[in-house]
C-alpha positions as CSV (number, residue, x, y, z in Angstrom):
1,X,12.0,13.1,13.0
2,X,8.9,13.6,10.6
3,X,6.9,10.7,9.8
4,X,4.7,11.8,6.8
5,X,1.7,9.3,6.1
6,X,-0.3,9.5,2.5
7,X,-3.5,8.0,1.5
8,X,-4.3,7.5,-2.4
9,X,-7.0,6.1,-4.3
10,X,-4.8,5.3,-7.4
11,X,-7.4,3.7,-10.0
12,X,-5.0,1.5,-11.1
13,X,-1.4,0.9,-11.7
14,X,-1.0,-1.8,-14.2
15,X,0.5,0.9,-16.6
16,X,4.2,1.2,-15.8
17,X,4.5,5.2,-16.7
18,X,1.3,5.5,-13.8
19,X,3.1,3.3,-11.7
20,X,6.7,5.4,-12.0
21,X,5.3,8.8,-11.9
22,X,3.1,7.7,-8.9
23,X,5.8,6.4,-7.1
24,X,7.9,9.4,-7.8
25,X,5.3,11.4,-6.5
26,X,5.7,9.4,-3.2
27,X,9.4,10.2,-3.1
28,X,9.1,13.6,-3.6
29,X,6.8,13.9,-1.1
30,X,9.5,12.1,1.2
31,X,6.6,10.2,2.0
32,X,7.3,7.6,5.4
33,X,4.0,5.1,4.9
34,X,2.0,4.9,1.8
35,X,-1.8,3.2,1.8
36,X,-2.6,2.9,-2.2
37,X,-6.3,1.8,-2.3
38,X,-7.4,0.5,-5.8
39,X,-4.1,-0.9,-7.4
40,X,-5.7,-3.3,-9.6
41,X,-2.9,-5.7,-9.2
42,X,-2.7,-9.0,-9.2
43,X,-0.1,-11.4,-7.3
44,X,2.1,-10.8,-10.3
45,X,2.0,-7.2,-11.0
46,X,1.7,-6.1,-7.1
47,X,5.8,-7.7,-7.1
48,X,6.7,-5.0,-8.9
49,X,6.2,-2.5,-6.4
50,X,8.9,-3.3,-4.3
51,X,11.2,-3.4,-6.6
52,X,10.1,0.3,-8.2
53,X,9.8,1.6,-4.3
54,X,13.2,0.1,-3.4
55,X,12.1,-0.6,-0.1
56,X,9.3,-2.9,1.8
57,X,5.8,-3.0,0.7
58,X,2.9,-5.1,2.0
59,X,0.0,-6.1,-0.7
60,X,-3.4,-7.7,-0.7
61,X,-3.6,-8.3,-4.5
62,X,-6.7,-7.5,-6.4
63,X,-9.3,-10.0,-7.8
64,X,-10.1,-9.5,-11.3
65,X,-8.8,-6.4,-11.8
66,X,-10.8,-5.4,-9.1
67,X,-9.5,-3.7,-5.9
68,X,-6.0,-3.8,-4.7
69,X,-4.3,-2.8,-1.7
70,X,-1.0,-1.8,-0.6
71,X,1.1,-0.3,2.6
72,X,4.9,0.9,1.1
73,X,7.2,1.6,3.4
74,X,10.1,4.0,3.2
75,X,13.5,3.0,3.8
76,X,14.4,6.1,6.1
77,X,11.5,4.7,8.6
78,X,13.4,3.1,11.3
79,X,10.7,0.5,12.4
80,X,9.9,-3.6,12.7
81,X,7.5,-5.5,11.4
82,X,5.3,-6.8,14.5
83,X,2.2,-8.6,12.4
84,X,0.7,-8.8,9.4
85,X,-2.9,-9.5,7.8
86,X,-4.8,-9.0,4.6
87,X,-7.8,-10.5,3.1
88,X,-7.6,-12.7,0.0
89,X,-10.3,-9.9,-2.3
90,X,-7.8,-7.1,-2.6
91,X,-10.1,-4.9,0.1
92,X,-7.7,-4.7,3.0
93,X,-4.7,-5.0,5.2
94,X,-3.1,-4.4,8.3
95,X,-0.1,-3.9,9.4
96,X,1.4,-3.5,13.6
97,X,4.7,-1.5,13.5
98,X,7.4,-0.8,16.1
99,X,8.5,2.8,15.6
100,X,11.0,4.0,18.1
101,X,9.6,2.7,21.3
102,X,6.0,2.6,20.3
103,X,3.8,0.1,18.6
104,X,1.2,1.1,15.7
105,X,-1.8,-0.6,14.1
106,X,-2.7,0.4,10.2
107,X,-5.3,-0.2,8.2
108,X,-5.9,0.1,4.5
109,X,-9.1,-0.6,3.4
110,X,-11.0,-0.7,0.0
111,X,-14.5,0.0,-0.2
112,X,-15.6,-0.8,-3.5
113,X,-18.3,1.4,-4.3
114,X,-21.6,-0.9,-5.2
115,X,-25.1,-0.6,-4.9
116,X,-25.6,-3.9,-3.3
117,X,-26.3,-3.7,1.0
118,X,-24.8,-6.8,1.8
């Protein structure tokens, strides 16, 4: 079976109507893993996403308003959960999945866009 993967820089989804129709979107697509860069959610707000995807999602909250990660995935993916890691700024996280009989490493990452080298 398909395993469809989708990226998103989503500016935000502290607004509930976003966060529906965004999530929506991901349905629709019949979307398998989601990386949402940008949530702007904090420990709070990011809980709601599990309960509006229906199924698991894995979050590095942002800071501030600032940043925001998230991995959702769907519940037609048949997979388990091998390790887990984020960072505490909201810029990244990864995830190692069984799928069938093989084992996958993601990565979401946030790069917040600054003018500052370090």
């Amino acid at each position: 079976s398909e395993c469809k993967l989708v990226s998103l820089n989503v500016q935000g989804l502290n607004h509930p109507i976003k966060r529906r129709k965004m999530l929506l979107y991901l349905k629709k697509q019949r979307t398998s893993i989601a990386f949402l860069q940008e949530t702007h959610l904090n420990d709070l707000e990011s809980l709601k996403l599990p309960r509006e995807w229906v199924h698991k999602c894995f979050y590095s909250p942002a800071v501030n308003k600032k940043g925001g990660v998230a991995i959702l995935l769907s519940k037609k993916l048949n997979y388990e959960v091998i390790s887990q890691a984020s960072d505490t700024n909201g810029h990244w996280i990864l995830l190692v999945l069984k799928i069938v009989n093989s084992t996958y490493t993601f990565l979401n990452i946030y790069g917040p866009n600054r003018d500052d080298p370090q």
